[in-house]
C-alpha positions as CSV (number, residue, x, y, z in Angstrom):
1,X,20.2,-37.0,-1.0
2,X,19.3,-34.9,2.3
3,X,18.9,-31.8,3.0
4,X,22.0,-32.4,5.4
5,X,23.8,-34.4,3.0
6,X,23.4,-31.6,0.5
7,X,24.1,-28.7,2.6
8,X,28.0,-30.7,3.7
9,X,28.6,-31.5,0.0
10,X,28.1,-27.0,-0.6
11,X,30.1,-26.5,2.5
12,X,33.1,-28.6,1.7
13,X,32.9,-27.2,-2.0
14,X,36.1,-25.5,-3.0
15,X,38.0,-24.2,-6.1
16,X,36.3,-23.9,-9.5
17,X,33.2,-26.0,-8.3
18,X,32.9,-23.0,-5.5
19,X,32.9,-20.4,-8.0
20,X,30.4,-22.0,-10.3
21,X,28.3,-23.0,-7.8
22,X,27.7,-19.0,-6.1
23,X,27.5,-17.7,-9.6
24,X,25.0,-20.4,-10.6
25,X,22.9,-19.8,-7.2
26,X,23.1,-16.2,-8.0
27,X,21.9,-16.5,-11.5
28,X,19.2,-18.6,-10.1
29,X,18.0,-16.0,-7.8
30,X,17.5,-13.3,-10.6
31,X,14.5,-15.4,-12.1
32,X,12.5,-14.5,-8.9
33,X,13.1,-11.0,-10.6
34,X,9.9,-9.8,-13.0
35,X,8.6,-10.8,-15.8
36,X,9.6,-14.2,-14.6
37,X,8.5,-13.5,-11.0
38,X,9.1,-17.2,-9.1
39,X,9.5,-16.9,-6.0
40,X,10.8,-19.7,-4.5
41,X,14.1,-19.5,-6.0
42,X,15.8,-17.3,-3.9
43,X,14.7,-20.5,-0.8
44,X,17.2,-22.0,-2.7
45,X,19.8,-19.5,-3.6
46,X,19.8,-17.9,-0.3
47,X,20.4,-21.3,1.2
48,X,23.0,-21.9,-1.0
49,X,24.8,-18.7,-0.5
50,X,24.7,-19.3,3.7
51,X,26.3,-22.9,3.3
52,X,29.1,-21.4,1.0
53,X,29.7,-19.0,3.9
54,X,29.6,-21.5,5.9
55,X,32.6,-23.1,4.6
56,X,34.4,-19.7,4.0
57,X,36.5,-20.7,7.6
58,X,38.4,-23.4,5.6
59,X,40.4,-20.1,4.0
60,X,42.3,-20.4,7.3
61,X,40.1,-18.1,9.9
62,X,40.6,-14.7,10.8
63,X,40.7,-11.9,7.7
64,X,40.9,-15.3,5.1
65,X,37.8,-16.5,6.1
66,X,36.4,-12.6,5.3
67,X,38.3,-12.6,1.9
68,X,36.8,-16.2,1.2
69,X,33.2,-14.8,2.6
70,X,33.5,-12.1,0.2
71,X,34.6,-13.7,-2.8
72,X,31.8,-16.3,-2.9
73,X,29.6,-12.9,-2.0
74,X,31.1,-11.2,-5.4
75,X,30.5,-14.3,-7.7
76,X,27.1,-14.3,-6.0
77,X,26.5,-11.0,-7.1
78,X,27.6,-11.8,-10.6
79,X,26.0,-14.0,-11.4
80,X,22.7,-12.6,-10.1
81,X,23.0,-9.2,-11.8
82,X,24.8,-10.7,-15.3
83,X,21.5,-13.2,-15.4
84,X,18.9,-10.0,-14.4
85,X,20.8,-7.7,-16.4
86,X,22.0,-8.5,-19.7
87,X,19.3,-6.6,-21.6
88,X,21.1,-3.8,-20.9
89,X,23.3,-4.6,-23.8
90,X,20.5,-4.1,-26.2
91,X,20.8,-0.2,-25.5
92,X,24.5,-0.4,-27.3
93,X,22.6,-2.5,-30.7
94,X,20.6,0.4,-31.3
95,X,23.6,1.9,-33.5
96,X,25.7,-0.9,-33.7
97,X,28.2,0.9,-35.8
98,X,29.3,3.2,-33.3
99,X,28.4,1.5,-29.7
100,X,28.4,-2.2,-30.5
101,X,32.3,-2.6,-29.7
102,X,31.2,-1.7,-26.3
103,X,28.9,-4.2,-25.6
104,X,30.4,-7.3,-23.8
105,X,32.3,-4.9,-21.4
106,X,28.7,-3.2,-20.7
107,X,27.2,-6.1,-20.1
108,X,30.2,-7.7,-17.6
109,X,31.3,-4.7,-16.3
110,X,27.9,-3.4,-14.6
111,X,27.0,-6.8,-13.0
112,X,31.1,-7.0,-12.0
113,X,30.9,-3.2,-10.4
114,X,27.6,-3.8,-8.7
115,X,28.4,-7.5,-7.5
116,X,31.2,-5.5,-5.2
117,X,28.3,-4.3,-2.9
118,X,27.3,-8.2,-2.8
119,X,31.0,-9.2,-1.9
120,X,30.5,-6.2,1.1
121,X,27.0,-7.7,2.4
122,X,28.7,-10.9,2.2
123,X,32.0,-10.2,4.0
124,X,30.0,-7.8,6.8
125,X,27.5,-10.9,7.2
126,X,30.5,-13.5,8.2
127,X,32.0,-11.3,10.8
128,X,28.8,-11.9,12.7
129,X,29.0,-15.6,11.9
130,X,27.2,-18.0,14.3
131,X,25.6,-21.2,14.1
132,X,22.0,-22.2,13.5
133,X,19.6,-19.4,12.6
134,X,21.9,-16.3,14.1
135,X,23.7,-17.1,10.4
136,X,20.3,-15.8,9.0
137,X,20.3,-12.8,10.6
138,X,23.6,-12.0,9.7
139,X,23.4,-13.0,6.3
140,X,20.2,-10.1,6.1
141,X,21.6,-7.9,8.0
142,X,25.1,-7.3,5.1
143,X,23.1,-8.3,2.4
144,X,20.7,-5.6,3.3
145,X,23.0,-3.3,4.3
146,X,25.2,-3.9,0.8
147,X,22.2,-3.5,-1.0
148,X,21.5,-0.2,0.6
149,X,24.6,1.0,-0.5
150,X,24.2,0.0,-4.1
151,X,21.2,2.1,-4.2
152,X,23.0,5.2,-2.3
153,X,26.9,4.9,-3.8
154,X,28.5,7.0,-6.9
155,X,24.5,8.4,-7.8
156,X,23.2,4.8,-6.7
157,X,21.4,1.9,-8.8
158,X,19.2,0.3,-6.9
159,X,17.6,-2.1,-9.7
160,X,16.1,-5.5,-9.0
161,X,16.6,-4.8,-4.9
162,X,15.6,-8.7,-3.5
163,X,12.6,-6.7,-1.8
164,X,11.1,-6.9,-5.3
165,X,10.7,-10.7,-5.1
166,X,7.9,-10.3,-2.7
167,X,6.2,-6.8,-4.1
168,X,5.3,-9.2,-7.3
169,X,2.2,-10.3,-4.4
170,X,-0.4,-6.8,-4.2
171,X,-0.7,-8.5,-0.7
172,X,3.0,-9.0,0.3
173,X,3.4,-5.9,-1.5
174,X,1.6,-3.6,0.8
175,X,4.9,-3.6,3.6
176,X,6.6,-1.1,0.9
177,X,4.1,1.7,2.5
178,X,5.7,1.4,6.1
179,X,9.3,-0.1,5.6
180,X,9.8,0.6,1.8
181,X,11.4,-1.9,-0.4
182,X,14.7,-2.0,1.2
183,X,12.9,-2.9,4.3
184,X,11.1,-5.8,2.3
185,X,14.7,-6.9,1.1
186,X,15.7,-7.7,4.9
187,X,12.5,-9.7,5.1
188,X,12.9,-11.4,2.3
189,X,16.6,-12.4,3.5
190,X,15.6,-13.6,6.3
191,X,12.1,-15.5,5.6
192,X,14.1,-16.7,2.1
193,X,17.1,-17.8,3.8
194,X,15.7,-19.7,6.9
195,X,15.4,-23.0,4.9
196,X,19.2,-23.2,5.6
197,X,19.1,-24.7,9.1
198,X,17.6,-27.3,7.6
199,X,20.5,-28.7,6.4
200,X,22.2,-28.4,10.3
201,X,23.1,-30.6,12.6
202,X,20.3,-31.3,14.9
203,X,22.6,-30.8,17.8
204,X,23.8,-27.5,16.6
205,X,20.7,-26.6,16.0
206,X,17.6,-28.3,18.0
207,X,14.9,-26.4,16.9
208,X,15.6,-26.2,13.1
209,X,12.7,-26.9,12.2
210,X,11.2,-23.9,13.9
211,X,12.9,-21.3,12.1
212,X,11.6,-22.1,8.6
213,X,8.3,-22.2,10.0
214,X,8.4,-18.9,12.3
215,X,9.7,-17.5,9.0
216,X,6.9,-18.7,7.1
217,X,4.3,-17.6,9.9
218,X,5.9,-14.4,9.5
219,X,5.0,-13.8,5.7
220,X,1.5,-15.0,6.2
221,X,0.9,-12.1,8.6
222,X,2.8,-10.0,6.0
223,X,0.2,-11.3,3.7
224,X,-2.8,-11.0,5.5
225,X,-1.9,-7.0,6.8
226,X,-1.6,-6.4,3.2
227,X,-4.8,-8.1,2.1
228,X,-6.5,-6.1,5.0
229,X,-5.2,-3.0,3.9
230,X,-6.2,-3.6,0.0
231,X,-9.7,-4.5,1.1
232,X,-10.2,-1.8,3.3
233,X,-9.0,1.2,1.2
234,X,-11.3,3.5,-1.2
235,X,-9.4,4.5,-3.9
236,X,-11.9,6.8,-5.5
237,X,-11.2,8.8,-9.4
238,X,-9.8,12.7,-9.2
239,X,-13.4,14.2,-10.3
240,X,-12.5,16.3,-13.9
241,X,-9.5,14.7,-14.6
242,X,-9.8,12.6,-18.2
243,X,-5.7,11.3,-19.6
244,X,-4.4,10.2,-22.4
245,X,-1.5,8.3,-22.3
246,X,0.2,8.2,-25.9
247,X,2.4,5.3,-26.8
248,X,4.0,5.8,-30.0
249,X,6.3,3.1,-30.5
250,X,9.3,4.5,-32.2
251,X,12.4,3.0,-33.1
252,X,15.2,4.1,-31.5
253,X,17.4,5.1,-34.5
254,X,14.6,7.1,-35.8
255,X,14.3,9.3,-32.7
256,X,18.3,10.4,-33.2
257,X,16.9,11.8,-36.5
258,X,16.3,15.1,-37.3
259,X,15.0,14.5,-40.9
260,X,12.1,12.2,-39.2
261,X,10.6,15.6,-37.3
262,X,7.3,15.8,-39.3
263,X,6.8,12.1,-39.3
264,X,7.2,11.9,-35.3
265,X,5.2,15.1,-34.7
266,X,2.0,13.8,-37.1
267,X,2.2,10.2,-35.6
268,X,1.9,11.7,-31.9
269,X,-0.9,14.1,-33.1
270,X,-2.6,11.1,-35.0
271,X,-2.6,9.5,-31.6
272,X,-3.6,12.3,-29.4
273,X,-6.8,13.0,-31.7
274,X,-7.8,9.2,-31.7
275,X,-10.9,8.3,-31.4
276,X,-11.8,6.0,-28.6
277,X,-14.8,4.6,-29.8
278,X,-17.4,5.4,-32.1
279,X,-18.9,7.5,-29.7
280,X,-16.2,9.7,-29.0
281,X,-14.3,12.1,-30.9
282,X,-10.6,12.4,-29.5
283,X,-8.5,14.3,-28.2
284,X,-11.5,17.3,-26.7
285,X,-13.0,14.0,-24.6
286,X,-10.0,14.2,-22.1
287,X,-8.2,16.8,-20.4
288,X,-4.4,15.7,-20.3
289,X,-2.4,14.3,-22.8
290,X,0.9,13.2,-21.8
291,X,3.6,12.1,-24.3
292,X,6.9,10.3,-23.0
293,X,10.1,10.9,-22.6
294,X,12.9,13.3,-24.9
295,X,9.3,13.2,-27.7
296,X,11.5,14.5,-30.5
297,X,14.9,14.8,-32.4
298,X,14.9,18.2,-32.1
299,X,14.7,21.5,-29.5
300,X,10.8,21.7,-29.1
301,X,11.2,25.1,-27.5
302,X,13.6,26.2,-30.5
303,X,10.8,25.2,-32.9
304,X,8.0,27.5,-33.6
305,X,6.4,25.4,-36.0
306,X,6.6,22.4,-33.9
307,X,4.6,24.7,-31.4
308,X,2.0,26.2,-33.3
309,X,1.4,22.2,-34.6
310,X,0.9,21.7,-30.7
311,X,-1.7,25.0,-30.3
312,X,-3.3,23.4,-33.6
313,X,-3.8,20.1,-32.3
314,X,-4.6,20.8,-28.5
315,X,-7.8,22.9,-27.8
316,X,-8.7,24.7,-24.9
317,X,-9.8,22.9,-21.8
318,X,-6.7,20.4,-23.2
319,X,-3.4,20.7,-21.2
320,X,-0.4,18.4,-23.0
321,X,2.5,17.2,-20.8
322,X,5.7,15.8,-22.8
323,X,9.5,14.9,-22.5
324,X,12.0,16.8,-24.5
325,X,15.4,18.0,-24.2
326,X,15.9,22.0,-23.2
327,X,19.0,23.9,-24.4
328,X,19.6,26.7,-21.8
329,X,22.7,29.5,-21.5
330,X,25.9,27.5,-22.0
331,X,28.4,27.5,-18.7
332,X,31.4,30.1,-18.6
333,X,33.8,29.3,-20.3
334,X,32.1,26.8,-22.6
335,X,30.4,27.5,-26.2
336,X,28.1,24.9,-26.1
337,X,24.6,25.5,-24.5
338,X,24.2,23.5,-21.7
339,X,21.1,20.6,-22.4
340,X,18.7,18.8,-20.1
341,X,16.3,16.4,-20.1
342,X,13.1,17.6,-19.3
343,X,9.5,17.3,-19.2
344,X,7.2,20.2,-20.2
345,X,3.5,21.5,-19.3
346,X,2.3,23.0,-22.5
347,X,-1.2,25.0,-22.8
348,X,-3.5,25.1,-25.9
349,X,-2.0,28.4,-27.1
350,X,1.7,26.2,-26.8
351,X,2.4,28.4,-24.4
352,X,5.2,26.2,-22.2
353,X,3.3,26.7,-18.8
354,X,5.9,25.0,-16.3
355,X,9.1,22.7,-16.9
356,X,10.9,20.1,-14.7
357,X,14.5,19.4,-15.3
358,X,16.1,15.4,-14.8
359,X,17.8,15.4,-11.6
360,X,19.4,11.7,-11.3
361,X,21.3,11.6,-14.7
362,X,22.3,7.9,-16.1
363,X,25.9,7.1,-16.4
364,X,27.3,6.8,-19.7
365,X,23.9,6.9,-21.1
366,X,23.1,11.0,-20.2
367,X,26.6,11.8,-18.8
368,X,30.0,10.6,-18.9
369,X,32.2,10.8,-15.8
370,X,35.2,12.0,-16.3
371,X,34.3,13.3,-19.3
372,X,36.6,15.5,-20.9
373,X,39.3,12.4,-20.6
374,X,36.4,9.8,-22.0
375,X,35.7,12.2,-24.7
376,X,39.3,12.6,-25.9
377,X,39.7,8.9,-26.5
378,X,36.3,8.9,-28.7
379,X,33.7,7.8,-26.2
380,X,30.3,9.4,-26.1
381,X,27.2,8.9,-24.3
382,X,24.3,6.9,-25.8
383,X,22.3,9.6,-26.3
384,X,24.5,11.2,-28.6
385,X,24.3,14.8,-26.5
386,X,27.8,16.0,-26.8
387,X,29.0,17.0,-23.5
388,X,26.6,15.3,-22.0
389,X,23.2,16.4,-20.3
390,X,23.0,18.7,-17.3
391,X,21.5,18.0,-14.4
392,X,18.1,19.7,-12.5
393,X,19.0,21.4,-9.4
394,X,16.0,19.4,-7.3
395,X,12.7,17.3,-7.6
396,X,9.9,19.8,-7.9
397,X,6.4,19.3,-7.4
398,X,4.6,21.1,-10.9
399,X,1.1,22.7,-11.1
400,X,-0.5,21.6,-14.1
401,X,-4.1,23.1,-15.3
402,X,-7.2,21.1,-14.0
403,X,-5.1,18.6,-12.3
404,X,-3.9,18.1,-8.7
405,X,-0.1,19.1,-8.1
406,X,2.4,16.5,-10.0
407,X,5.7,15.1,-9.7
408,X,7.2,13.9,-12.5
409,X,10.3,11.3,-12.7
410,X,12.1,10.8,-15.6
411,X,13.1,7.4,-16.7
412,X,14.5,5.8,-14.3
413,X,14.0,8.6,-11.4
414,X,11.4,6.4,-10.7
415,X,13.6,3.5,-9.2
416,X,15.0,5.5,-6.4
417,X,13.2,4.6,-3.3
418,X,12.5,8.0,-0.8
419,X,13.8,10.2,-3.6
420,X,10.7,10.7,-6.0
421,X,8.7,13.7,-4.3
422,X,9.8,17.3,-3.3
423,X,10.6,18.0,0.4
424,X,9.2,21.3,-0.2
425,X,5.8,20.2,-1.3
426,X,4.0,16.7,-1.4
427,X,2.8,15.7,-5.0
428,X,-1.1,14.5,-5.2
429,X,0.5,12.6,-8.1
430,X,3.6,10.7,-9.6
431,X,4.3,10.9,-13.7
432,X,7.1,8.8,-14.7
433,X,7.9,9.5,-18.8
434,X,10.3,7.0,-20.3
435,X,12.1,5.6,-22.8
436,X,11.8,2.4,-22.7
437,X,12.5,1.7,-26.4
438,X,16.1,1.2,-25.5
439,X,15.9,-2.2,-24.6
440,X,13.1,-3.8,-26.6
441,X,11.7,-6.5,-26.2
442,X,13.6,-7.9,-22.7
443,X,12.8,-8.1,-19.3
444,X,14.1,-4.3,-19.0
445,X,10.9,-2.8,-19.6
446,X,8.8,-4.9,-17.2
447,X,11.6,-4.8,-14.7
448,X,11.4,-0.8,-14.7
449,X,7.6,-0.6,-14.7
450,X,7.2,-2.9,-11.4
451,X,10.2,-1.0,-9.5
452,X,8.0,2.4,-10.6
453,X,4.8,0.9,-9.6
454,X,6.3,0.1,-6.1
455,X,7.2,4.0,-5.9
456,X,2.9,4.3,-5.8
457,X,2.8,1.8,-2.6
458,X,5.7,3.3,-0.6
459,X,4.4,7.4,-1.1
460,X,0.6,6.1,-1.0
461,X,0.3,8.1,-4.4
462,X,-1.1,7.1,-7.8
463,X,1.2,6.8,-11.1
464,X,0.8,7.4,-14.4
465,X,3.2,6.7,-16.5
466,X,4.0,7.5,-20.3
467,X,6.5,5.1,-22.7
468,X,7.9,5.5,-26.0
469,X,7.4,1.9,-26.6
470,X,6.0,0.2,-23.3
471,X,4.7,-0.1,-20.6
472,X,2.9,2.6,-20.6
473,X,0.6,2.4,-18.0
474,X,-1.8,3.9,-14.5
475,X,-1.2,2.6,-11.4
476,X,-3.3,3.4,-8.0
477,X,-1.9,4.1,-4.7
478,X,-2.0,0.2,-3.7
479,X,0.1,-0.7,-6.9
480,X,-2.3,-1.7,-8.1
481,X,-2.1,-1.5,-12.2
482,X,-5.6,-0.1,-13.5
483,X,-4.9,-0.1,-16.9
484,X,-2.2,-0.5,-19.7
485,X,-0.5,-1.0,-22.8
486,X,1.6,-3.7,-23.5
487,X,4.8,-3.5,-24.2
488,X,5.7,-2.9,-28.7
489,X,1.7,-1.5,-28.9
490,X,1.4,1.6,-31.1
491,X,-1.7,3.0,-29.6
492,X,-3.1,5.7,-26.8
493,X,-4.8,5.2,-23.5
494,X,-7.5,6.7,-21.7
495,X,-7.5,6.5,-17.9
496,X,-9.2,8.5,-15.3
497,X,-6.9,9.7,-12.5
498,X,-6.6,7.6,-9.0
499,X,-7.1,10.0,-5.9
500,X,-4.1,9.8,-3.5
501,X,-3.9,8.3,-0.1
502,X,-2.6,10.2,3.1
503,X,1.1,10.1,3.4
504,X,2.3,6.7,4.3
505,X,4.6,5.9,6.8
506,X,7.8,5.5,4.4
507,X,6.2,8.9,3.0
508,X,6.9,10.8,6.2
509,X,9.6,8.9,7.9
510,X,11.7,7.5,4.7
511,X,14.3,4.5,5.4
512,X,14.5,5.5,9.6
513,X,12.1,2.4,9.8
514,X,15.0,0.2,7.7
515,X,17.8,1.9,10.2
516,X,16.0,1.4,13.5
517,X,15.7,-2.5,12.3
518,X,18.9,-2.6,11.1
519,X,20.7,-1.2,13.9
520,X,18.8,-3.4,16.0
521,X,20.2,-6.5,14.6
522,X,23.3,-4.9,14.6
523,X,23.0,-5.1,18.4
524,X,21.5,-8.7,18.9
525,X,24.1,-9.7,16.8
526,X,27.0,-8.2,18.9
527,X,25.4,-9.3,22.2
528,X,25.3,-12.8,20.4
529,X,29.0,-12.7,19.2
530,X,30.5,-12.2,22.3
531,X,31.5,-14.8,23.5
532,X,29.8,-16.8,27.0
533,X,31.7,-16.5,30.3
534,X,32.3,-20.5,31.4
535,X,29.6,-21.8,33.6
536,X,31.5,-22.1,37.3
């Protein structure tokens, strides 16, 4: 069969065979997603996608053919985020007796929800519709656009953006600094999608063979600016800076459990006062220990004990920085204090030094919208925290002791593109604590670490970052990882600290690079739809 042949047989598709054919190029395209990481799959999803589109104009034209468009979009988008996303389900098997009810509308109803912004991109992309490569364009300038939006609409989830395809490549990766990943994602659509024409007439479309190859040109110089600018930068060690990332590894269940305290606090201690080597003798051989995310089942700053444990453990010189939960003043009208999720700088004395509050709560897992209905009929959050957590009022940049200024991102803060620093003051640092225990072992975990490590390319800044139960990890400015723990090790890390690069361009400018390019198409793809006066 050719590529011709195939590309009529996709276009004239219709009914049932339609449906399953978008959803299975979708599903496809999520294996170019990490751990998997191959590439080439969305050169043959995105092609897939642009013949379907193609033959949306058999709905009858006009708004048909954009109801037809964005129904192929929305099984697209289903069967992309069900086939990159089903881990998610393991969070509601942690306590199956309560949450496991919920799981096969959790696992449907976040792909179905977030395949709308696919059915948008997808609908947007056909009212541009033109033959040959213009298609392309189209195509990447909705898709981009939907994809955008995902990230930005009702508090935004912006997981497994297609710009992540390429930032698997250190070299390819490097365009996140100036464009950031949503940028990538329109040149990924573009150079991914370009194989299409290939299947064209070679009337409609003379130079078809062109485009793929321009395409391809185009992500070799991609390439090549990214492999200049790894070679060429010095990423040199902050001088006095010694961490220690601890990985406990504990269950889930066991962290809900407030009869577990002294068995949690002794097995981060045990950790923190490990010995490196025979040579060394623990925890006085760094300066920073940093334990992850919401560390224990109880209120750490309601626990005296648990804080002179923490002044026993760390000695001067030694500044700890963990994750726990802080009860504050309940609102007016309520009896219940109000609880966030929060990260802590605590000195030797267990003095708490400086705090940050979560800002970007998860859905349903921290928070429940609507909640005083949801809570009625029984529903809860995952975490268990009645009434929810609260949120911070704003990122913060922290001063921590014998360590350049850091911002720390809770779980998944980190996935937000241009939301991870204060606009007050620039971090010389990124600390992401997480959870990641939630979703053992699935792609989840390595999905979340490579969307965090991209957050190092696009603010030019390095990133540590602390798990319960992997992967716990430090990352220099280039995304580069320089060491880790895999994911399900029990164990601690020692790491110096990667220096910070000046402010990137996405640093200072944010997505006006991803506008100015968008609205650009926006206009050659206007000027092209109109339609040309007859020749006299």
């Amino acid at each position: 069969m050719t590529v011709q042949s195939l590309a009529r047989t996709v276009i004239l598709t219709w009914g049932w065979r339609r449906t399953a054919l978008a959803f299975g190029a979708g599903a496809l395209g999520a294996l170019a997603m990490p751990p998997f990481g191959v590439l080439p799959v969305l050169a043959i999803s995105f092609p897939v996608l642009v013949w379907l589109l193609d033959g949306a104009s058999a709905a009858g034209g006009g708004w048909r053919t954009i109801l037809a468009a964005a129904r192929t979009g929305w099984w697209f988008g289903f069967g992309y985020h069900l086939a990159g996303l089903w881990w998610v389900g393991s969070a509601f098997l942690v306590e199956a007796d309560r949450f496991a009810w919920l799981l096969p509308a959790a696992v449907t109803l976040l792909p179905a929800g977030l395949a709308l912004f696919t059915a948008l991109g997808a609908a947007i992309a056909r009212l541009f519709w033109r033959p040959g490569g213009r298609r392309v364009l189209a195509l990447a300038f909705g898709l981009t656009l939907g994809e955008f939006l995902r990230g930005s609409v009702l508090t935004g989830f912006p997981w497994n953006l297609y710009g992540y395809a390429l930032t698997q490549y250190a070299w390819l990766a490097q365009g996140a600094a100036y464009v950031g990943v949503y940028g990538l994602t329109l040149v990924a659509i573009i150079v991914l999608a370009s194989p299409c024409v290939l299947g064209d007439d070679p009337e409609e479309t003379p130079r078809r063979v062109a485009i793929p190859i321009g395409a391809a040109l185009a992500l070799m110089c991609l390439a090549l600016f990214g492999g200049w600018r790894v070679s060429t930068a010095q990423i040199a060690s902050v001088p006095g800076v010694k961490l220690r990332i601890v990985q406990p590894d504990i269950p889930q269940d066991q962290r809900f459990r407030p009869e577990a305290r002294d068995e949690i606090l002794a097995r981060y201690a045990a950790l923190s006062d490990k010995a490196a080597s025979p040579e060394r003798s623990g925890i006085r051989d760094v300066t920073h220990v940093i334990w992850p995310e919401s560390a224990f089942p109880f209120f750490l700053i309601w626990d005296r004990e648990a804080l002179a444990k923490i002044a026993d453990l760390v000695p001067p010189g030694v500044t700890l920085i963990t994750g726990a939960a802080r009860p504050d003043e309940p609102l007016p009208g309520r009896r219940e204090p109000r609880v966030f999720n929060s990260a802590y700088v605590i000195d030797h004395q267990g003095a708490i030094m400086a705090t940050y509050d979560k800002v970007h709560l998860v859905p349903f897992g921290e928070y429940l919208p609507f909640q005083e209905r949801l809570e009625e009929l029984g529903l809860e959050a995952l975490t268990r925290q009645r009434g929810g957590f609260s949120a911070g009022d704003r990122r913060r940049t922290i001063a921590v002791p014998g360590a350049p200024p850091v911002g720390i991102l809770i779980c998944y803060e980190a996935i937000f593109p241009g939301a991870v620093t204060s606009t007050e003051r620039r971090p010389q640092w990124l600390l992401n604590v997480t959870n990641d225990a939630w979703f053992g072992f699935t792609p989840g975990p390595y999905q979340h670490l490579h969307q965090t490590a991209v957050r190092a390319i696009e603010e030019g800044l390095p990133l540590v970052r602390a798990a319960n139960n992997g992967v716990s990890a430090v990352i220099d400015p280039l995304g580069r990882t320089v060491r880790s723990l895999p994911l399900g090790a029990r164990d601690a890390l020692d790491a110096d600290l990667p220096a910070a690069l000046p402010a990137t361009v996405f640093a200072r400018a944010g997505h006006v690079p991803l506008f100015v390019a968008l609205f650009g198409l926006f206009l050659a793809l206007i000027r092209r739809s109109r339609p040309r006066p007859p020749i006299a």
